[in-house]
C-alpha positions as CSV (number, residue, x, y, z in Angstrom):
1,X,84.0,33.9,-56.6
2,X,81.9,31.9,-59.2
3,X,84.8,30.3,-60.5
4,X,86.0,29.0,-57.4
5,X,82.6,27.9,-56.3
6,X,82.7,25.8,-59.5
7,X,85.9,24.6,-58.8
8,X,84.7,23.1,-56.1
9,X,81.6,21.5,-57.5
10,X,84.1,19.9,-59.6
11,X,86.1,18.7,-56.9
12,X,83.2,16.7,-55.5
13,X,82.2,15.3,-59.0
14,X,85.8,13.9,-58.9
15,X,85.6,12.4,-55.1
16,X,82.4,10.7,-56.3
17,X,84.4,9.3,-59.3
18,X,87.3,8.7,-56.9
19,X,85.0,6.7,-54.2
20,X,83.3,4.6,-57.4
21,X,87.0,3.7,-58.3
22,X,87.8,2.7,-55.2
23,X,84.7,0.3,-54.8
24,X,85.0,-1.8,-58.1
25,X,89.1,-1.4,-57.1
26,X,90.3,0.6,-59.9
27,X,93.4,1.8,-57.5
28,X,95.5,3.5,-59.8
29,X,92.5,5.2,-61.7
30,X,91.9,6.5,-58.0
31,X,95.0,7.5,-57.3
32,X,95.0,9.8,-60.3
33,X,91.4,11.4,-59.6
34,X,92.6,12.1,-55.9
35,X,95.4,13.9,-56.8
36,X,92.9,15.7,-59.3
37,X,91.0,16.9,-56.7
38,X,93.7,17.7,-54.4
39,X,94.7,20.7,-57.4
40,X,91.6,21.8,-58.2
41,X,90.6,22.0,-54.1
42,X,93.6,24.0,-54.1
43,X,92.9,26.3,-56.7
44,X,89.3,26.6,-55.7
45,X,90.9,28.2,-52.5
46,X,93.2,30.7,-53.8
47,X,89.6,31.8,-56.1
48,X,87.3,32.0,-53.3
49,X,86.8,34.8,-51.0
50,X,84.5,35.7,-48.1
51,X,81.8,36.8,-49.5
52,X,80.4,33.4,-50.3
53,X,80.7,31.4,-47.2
54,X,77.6,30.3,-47.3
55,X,77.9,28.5,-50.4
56,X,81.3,27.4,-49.9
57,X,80.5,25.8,-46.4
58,X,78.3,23.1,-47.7
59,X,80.5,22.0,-50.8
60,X,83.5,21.7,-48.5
61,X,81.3,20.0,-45.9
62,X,80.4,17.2,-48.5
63,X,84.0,17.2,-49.4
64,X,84.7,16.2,-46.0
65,X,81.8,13.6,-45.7
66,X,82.8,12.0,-49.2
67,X,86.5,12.1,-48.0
68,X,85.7,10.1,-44.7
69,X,83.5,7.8,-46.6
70,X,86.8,7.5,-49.1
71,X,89.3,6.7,-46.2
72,X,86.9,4.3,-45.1
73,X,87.0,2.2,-48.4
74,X,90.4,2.7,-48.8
75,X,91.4,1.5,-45.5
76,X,88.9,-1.2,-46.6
77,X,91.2,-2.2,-49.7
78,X,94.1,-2.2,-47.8
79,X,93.0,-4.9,-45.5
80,X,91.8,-7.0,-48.5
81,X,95.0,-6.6,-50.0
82,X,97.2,-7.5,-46.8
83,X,95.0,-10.5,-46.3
84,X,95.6,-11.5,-49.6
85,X,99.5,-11.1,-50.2
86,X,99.7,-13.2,-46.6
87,X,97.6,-15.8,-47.9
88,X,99.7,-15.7,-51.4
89,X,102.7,-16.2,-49.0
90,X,101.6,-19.1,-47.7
91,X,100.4,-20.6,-50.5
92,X,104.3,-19.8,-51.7
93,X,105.5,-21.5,-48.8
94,X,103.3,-24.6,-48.9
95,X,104.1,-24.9,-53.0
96,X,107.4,-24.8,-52.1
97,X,107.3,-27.3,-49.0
98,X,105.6,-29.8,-51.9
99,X,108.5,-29.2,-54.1
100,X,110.8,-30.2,-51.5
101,X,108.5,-33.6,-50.9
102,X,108.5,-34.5,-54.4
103,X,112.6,-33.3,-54.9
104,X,113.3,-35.6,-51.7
105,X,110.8,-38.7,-52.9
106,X,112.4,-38.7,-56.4
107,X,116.0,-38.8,-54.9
């Protein structure tokens, strides 16, 4: 029971690791500390029992509230990012619109 209790308390050190990667934008570090946490929730589970409900319910119900707060940021990111490939592309485009100018005027 202890050992899946402490499991778990590991499992939330790593989300607040995880959500600190994901604000400075350390992606792939991220990446690696969720799927972490995604094994050692899972073997937290197979540990724990009933007899410590109690406990359990308030470490899985931060898990929850760091996760939300997690797919918040992340969703976050991935607006940043999309905004910033489709202003890449058109900075592609306009580079390349210039190079057809200066191709065309040396001609």
């Amino acid at each position: 029971m202890r050992d899946g209790i402490a499991l778990l308390d590991e499992a939330l050190d790593l989300a607040r690791k995880e959500k600190m990667a994901l604000e400075v934008g350390s992606y792939e570090e991220a990446i690696d500390l969720a799927a972490k946490r995604g094994e050692i929730t899972g073997m937290a589970w197979d540990l724990l029992g009933s007899a410590d409900r109690g406990e359990c319910k308030s470490r899985v119900g931060k898990l929850a509230e760091l996760q939300r707060q997690l797919t918040s940021i992340a969703k976050a990111a991935q607006e940043t990012i999309r905004e910033r490939l489709c202003r890449s592309r058109k900075e592609k485009k306009r580079i390349q619109g210039y190079h057809m100018a200066v191709n065309q005027a040396l001609q």
